[in-house]
C-alpha positions as CSV (number, residue, x, y, z in Angstrom):
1,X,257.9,-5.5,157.2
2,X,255.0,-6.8,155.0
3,X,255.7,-7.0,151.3
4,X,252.7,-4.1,150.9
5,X,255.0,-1.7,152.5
6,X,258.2,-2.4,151.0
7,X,256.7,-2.0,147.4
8,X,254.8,1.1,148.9
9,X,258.0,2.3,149.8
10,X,259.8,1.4,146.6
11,X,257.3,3.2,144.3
12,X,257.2,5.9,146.5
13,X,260.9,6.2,146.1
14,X,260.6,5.8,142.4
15,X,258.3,8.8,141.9
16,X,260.4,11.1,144.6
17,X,263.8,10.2,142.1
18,X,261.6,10.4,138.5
19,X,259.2,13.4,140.6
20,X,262.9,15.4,141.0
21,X,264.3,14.3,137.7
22,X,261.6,15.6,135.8
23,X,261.4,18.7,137.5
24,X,265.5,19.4,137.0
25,X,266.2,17.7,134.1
26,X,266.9,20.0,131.5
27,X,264.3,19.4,129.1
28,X,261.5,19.2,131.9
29,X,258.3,18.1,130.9
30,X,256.7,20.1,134.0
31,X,257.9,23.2,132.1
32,X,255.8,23.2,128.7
33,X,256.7,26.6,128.0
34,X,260.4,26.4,129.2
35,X,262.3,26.4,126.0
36,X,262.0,29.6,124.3
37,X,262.8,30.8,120.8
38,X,265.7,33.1,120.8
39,X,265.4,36.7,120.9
40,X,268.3,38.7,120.8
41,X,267.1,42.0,122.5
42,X,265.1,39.9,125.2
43,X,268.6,37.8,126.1
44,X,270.7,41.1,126.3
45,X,268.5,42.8,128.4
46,X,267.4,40.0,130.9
47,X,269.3,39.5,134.1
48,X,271.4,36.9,135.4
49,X,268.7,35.4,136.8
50,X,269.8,32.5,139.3
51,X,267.0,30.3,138.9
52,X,265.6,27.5,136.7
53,X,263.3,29.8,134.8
54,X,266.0,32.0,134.0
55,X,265.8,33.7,130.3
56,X,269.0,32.6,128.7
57,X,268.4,29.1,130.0
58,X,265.2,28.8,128.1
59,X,266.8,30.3,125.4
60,X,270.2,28.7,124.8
61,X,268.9,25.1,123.3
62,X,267.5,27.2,120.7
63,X,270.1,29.5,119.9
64,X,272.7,26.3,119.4
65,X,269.9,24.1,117.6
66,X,269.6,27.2,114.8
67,X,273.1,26.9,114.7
68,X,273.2,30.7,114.3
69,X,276.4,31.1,115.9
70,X,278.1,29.3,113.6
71,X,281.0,31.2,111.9
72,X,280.4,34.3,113.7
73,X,282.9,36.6,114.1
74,X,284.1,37.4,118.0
75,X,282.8,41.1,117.2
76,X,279.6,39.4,115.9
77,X,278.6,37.0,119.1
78,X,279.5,39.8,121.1
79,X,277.0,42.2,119.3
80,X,274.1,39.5,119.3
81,X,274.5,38.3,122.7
82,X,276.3,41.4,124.4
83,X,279.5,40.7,126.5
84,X,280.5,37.5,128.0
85,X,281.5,36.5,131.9
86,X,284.5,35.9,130.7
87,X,286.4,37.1,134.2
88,X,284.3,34.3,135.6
89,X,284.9,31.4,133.3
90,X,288.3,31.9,131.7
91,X,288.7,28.6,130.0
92,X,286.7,29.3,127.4
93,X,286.8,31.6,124.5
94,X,283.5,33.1,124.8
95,X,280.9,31.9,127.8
96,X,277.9,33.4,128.8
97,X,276.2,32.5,132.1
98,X,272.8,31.0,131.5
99,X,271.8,30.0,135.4
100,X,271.9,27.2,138.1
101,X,273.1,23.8,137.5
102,X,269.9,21.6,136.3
103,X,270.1,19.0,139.0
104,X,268.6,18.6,142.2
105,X,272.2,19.1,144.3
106,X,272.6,22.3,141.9
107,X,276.5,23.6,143.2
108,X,277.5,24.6,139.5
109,X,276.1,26.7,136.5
110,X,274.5,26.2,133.2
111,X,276.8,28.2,130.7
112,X,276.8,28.4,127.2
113,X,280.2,28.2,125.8
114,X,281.9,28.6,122.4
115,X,285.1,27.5,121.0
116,X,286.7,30.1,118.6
117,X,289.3,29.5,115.3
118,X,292.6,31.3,114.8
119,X,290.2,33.8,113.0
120,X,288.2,34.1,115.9
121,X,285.4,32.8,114.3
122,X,282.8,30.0,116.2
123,X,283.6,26.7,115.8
124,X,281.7,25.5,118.0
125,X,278.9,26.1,120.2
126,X,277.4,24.2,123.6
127,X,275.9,24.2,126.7
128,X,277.6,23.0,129.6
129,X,278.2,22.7,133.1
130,X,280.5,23.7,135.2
């Protein structure tokens, strides 16, 4: 093969790999408008949408930057953010589904998860994958 080609090939892998990265990763450059500010009527009424655009997935970064969740009450979360999938995800104290794993082989989900005290208040809040 002449070195033209193999570098050809090379960047062309390069820009497939950054190309799928950007386009996955979770704060995506190709989607300027993805995050969005946290509405809590807007995130109880959308859907579990299973794909990258999906409401609470735009919304979560937001909602744990704020750090509004924070030393809520259990009866609290559950009346900003409406019930959990908790029959789904049992590990956690609270978790809410947000979508699709962000990755190109996506065979997980997005959640957003909280840990609570013995007061069932939020200790903690995060977004992870499972």
């Amino acid at each position: 093969m002449s070195r033209r080609l193999v570098v050809g090939l090379l960047a062309l892998g390069v820009g497939v790999l950054l190309t799928g990265h950007l386009y996955f990763g979770r704060f995506s450059v190709l989607f300027p408008l993805w995050p969005r500010e946290f509405v809590a009527s807007e995130w109880r009424s959308a859907p579990l949408d299973h794909s990258f655009r999906s409401t609470r997935l735009r919304m979560a970064g937001d909602l744990i930057e704020s750090g509004a969740l924070n030393g809520l009450a259990r009866a609290e979360v559950l009346e900003l953010l409406g019930p959990p999938n908790q029959s789904l995800y049992s590990q956690f104290d609270l978790a809410y589904y947000l979508g699709p794993e962000l990755s190109i082989f996506s065979i997980g989900a997005e959640l957003l998860v909280m840990d609570l005290d013995d007061e069932q208040r939020v200790v903690s809040a995060r977004w992870v994958q499972n």
